[in-house]
C-alpha positions in Angstrom: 0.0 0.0 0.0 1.2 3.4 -1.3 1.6 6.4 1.0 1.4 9.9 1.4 2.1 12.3 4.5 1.6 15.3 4.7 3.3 17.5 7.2 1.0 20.7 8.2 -2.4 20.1 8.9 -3.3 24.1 7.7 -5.2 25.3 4.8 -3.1 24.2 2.0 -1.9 20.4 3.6 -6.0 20.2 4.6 -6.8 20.8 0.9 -4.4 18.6 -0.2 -5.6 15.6 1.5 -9.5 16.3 0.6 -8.8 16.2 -2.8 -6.7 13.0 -3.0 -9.3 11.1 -0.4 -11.6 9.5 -3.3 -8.9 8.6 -5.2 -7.4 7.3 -2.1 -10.4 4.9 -1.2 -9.9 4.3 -5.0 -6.4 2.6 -5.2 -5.6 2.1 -1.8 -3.4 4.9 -1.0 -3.1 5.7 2.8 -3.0 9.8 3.9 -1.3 11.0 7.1 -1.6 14.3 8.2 0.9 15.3 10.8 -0.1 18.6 12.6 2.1 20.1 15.3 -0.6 22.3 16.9 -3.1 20.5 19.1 -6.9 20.4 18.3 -8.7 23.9 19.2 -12.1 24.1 20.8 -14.1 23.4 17.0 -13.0 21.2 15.1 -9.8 22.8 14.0 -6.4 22.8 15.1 -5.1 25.9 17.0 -2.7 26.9 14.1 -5.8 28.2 12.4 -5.5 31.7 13.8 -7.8 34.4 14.3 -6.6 36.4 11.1 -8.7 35.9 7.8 -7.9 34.7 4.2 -9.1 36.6 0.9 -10.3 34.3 -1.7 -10.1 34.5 -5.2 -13.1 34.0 -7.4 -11.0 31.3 -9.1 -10.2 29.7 -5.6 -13.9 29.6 -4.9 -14.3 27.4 -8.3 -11.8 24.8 -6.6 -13.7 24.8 -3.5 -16.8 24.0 -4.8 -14.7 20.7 -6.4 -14.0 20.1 -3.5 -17.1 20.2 -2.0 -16.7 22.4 0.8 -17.9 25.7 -0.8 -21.5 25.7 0.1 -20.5 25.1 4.0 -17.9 27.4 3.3 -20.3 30.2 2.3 -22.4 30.1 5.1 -19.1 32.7 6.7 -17.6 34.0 3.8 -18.3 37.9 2.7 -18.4 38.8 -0.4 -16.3 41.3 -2.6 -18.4 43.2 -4.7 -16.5 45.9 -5.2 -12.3 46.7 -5.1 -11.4 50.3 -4.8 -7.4 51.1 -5.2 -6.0 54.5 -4.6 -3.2 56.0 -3.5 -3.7 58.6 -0.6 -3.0 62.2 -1.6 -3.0 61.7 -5.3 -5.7 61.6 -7.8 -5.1 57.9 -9.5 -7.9 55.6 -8.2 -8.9 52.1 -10.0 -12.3 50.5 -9.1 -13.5 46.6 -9.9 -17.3 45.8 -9.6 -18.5 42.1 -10.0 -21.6 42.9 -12.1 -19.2 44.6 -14.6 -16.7 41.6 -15.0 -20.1 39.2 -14.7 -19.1 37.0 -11.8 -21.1 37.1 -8.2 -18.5 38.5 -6.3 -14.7 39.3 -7.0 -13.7 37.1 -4.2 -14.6 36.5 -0.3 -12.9 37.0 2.9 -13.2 34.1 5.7 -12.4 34.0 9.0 -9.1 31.0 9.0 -10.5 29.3 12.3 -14.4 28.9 9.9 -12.0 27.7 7.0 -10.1 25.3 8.9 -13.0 24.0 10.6 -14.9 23.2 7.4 -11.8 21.8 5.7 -11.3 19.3 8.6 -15.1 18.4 8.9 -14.8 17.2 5.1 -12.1 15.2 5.5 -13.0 11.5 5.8 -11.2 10.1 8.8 -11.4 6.5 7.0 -9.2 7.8 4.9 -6.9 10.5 6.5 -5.2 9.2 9.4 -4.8 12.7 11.5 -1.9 13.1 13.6 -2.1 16.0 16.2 -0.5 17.2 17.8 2.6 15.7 15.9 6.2 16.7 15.3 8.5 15.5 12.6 11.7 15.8 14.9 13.6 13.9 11.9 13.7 12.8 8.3 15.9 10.8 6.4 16.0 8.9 2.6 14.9 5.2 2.8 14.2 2.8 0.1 10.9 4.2 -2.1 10.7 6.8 -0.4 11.0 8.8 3.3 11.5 7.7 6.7 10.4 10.5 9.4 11.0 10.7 13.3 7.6 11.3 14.8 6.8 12.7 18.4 3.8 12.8 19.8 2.9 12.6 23.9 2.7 8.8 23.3 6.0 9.0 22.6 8.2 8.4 19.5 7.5 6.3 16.4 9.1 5.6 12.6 6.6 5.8 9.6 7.7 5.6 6.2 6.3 7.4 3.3 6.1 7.0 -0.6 5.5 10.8 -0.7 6.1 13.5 1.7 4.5 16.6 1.4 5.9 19.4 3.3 2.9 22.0 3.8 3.7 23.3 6.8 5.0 26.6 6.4 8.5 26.0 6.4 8.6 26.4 10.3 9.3 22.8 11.2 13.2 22.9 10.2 12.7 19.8 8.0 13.4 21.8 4.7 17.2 22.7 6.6 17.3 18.8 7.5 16.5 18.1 3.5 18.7 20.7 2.3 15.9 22.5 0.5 17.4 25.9 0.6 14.7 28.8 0.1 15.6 32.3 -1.0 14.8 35.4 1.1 13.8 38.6 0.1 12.6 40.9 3.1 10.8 44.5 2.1 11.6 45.9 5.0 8.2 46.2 6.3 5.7 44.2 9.0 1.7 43.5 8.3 -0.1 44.4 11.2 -3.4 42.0 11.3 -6.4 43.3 13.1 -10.8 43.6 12.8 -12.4 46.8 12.5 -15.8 47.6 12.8 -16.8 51.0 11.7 -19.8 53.4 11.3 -21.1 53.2 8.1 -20.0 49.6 7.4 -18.2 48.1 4.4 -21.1 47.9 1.7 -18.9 45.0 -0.2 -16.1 47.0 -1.1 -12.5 46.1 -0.8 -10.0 48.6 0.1 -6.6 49.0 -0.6 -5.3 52.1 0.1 -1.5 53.1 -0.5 0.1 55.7 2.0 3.2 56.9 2.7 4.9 54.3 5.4 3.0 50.9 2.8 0.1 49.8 1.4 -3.3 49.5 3.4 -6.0 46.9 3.0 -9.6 46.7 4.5 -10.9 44.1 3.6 -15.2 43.1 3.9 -16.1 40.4 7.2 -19.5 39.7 8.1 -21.7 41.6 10.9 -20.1 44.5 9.1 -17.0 44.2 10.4 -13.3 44.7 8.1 -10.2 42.4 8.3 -7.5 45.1 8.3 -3.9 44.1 6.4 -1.6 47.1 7.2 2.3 47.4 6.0 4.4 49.5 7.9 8.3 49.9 8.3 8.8 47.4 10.0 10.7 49.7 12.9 7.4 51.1 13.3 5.2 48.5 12.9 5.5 47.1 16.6 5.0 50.2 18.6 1.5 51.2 16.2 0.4 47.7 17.1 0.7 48.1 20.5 -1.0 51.9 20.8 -4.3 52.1 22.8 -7.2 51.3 20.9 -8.1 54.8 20.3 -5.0 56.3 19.8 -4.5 53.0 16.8 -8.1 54.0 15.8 -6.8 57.6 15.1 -3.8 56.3 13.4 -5.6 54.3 11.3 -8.5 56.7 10.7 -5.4 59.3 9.5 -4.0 56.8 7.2 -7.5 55.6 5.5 -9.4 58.5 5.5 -13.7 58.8 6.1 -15.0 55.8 3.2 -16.5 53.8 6.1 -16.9 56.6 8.6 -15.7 56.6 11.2 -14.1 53.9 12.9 -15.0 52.6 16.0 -14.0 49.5 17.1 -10.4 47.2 17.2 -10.0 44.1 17.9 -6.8 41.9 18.9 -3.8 42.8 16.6 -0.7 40.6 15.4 2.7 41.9 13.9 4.8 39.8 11.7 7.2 40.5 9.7 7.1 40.4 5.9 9.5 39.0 2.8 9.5 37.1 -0.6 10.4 33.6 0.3 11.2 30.7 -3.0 12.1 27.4 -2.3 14.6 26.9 -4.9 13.5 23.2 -5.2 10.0 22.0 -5.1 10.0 18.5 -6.0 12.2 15.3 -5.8 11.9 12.1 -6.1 9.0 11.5 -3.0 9.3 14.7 -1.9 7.3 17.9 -2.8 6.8 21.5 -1.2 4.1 23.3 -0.8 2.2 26.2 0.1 4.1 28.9 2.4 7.0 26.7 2.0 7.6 27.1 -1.5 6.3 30.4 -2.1 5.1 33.5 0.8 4.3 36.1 -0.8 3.4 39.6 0.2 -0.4 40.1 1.7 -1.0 43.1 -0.6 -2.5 41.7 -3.6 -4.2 38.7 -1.7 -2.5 36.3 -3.7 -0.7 33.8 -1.2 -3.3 31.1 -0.5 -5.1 31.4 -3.8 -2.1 30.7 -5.6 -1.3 27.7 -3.4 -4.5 26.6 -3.6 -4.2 26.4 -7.5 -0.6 24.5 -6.7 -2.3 22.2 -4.0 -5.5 20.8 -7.0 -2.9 20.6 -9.8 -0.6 18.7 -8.1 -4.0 16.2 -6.9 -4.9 16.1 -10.2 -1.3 14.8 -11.0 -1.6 12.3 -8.2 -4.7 11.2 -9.1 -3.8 10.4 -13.0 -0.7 8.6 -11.7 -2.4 6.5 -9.3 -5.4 5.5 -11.8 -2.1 4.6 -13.7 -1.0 2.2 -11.6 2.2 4.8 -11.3 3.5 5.3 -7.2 2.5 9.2 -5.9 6.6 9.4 -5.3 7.4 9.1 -8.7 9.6 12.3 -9.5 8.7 12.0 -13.6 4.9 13.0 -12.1 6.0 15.3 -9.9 8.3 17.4 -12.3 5.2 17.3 -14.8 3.3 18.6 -11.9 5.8 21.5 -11.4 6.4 22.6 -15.1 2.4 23.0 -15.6 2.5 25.3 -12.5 5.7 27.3 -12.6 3.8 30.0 -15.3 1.1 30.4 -13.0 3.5 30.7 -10.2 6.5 33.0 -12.0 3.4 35.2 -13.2 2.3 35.5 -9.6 4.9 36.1 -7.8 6.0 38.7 -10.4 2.6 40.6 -9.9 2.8 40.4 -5.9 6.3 41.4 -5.9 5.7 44.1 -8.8 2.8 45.6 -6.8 4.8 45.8 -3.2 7.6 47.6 -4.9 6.1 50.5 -7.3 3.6 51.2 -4.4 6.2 51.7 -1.3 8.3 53.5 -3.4 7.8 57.2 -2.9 10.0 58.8 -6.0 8.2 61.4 -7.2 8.5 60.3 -11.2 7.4 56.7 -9.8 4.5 57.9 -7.9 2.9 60.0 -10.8 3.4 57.1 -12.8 1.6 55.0 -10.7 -1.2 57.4 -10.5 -1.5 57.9 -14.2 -1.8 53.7 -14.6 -4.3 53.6 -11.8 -6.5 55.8 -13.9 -5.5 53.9 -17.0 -7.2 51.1 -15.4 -10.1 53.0 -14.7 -10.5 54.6 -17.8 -9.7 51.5 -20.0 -11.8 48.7 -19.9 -9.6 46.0 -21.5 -7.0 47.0 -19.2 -9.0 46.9 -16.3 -10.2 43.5 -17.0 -6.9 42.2 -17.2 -6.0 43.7 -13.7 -9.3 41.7 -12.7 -8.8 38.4 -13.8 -5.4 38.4 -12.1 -7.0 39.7 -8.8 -10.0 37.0 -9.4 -7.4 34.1 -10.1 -8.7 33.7 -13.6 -6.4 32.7 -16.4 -6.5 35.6 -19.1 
């Protein structure tokens, strides 16, 4: 009997292992997932966190393949409109569903609702879940992996055909493998939070770019907004920690009136942000995925939805193989997995990277450049479209 583990029991490993269940039952494949947090209070581990994920309109397409977008739903807000400006200039770019004939641009959802669904799905005759769970070591063995695992019944040896590492690259494992991962930091920190605010977020998406980095509100439901805000990252740490008010006010200054005023913050993180590549993403039993491969900055709301789009491609490699008769470890399917993906991926990253850069640069030729292309977009429709598809995850 073939088998697959996946370490990180997140979004992207969670996804993984719902889409390769049928085939699973199919063949005779067995699934581990091996998750170092312990189980929350639903049904989702506590690495599912209190901040929120934008999804693509594209994203929602392979959700509803994998048959968790109609639970899904029941949380996620809709983006019916995406508003782009930069503050103190006159370029502004606006998106609206009914014009690009889709029902929404994307959604936002809560990551402990997404988690909780994702797990729910899974079928537990198929998925053996491990958590909590550390890989403390891994090492080559005949066909495939063999990897150290610690939990508090104490230490055991599984092998694996295939080894998916989906967990962020946190765990060290890609240092034990050698998988060495380029690092680009911008200099800046994200600073997560929920705002509630007078007049509400009517659908629209905001991002806003100022002075110290790009600003995005995003829409929650009860009429609350997920807030995504880039800062130097010497100054990201002290806003985070202001009053509520006095953060309010700073915010308030930075946004400006489009939801009135704002009234209400809730708990804020800081982290730190950078481009991070794995310079390999497959071997011979081996592949990596999600955050591991590619993290990407939060400004376009790219990172998940592109790894979600990674995380169905690869299944659908998987799947072929195994149908085949051909082992999931087997590198020729995994390298054809990669070079079907690495367009969408270069393409990606290019725009994420693109965006971050031309809008925290303040040169004054570079900023009325900017402003001039934001109301290009506006202005043009073919061009505008374009911009949307990419946003909406939708091959042009």
């Amino acid at each position: 009997m073939s088998s697959i583990s996946i370490v990180g029991g997140g979004m992207v490993g969670a996804c993984l292992a719902l889409a390769l269940q049928d085939c699973a039952r199919q063949v005779g494949w067995r699934i581990r997932l091996i998750e170092a947090s312990p189980p929350g209070s639903g049904a989702a581990p506590t690495s599912y966190d209190a901040r929120s994920t934008a999804l693509s309109h594209g994203s929602r397409l392979l959700l509803e393949r994998l048959r968790v977008w109609q639970r899904l739903s029941e949380q996620a807000e809709p983006i019916r409109h995406i508003h782009v400006s930069d503050r103190g200039h006159p370029g502004v770019t606006r998106l609206d569903a009914q014009q690009e004939r889709v029902p929404a641009l994307g959604y936002v959802v809560e990551n402990a609702w997404l988690g909780e669904v994702l797990l729910a799905a899974l079928d537990q005759q198929q998925v053996e879940w491990l958590a909590p769970a550390s890989v403390t070591s891994v090492r080559v063995a005949p066909g495939g992996y063999a990897l150290g695992i610690q939990q508090a019944s104490g230490q055991q040896t599984l092998e694996t055909d295939l080894l998916v590492l989906a967990d962020g690259g946190r765990s060290g494992l890609l240092e034990q493998l050698a998988v060495h991962r380029q690092i680009s930091p911008y200099g800046q920190a994200a600073i997560v939070a929920n705002i509630s605010s007078a007049h509400g977020h009517a659908g629209v998406a905001y991002e806003r770019f100022t002075d110290s980095g790009p600003l995005a509100l995003l829409p929650l439901s009860a009429g609350r907004s997920a807030l995504v805000w880039t800062l130097p990252e010497d100054q990201a740490a002290a806003v985070a920690q202001l009053p509520d008010q006095a953060f309010l006010d700073r915010l308030q200054q930075a946004f400006g009136f489009r939801m009135g005023a704002l009234t209400r913050v809730g708990a804020r993180a800081c982290y730190p942000l950078q481009l991070i590549e794995a310079q390999e993403q497959v071997r011979s039993h081996l592949v990596v995925l999600g955050n591991a491969a590619h993290s990407l900055h939060p400004i376009a709301g790219q990172g998940f939805n592109l790894s979600l789009r990674d995380t169905l491609a690869l299944a659908d490699k998987l799947v072929e193989a195994g149908r085949r008769g051909v082992a999931p470890g087997d590198l020729a399917v995994l390298q054809d997995y990669l070079r079907s993906q690495q367009p969408d991926q270069r393409q990606t990253v290019a725009f994420s990277d693109y965006l971050t850069r031309l809008f925290s640069n303040r040169q004054p030729l570079l900023t009325l450049g900017r402003n001039i292309g934001l109301l290009g977009l506006d202005m043009l429709p073919p061009a505008r479209q374009l911009f949307a598809r990419q946003a909406m995850g939708l091959k042009h």
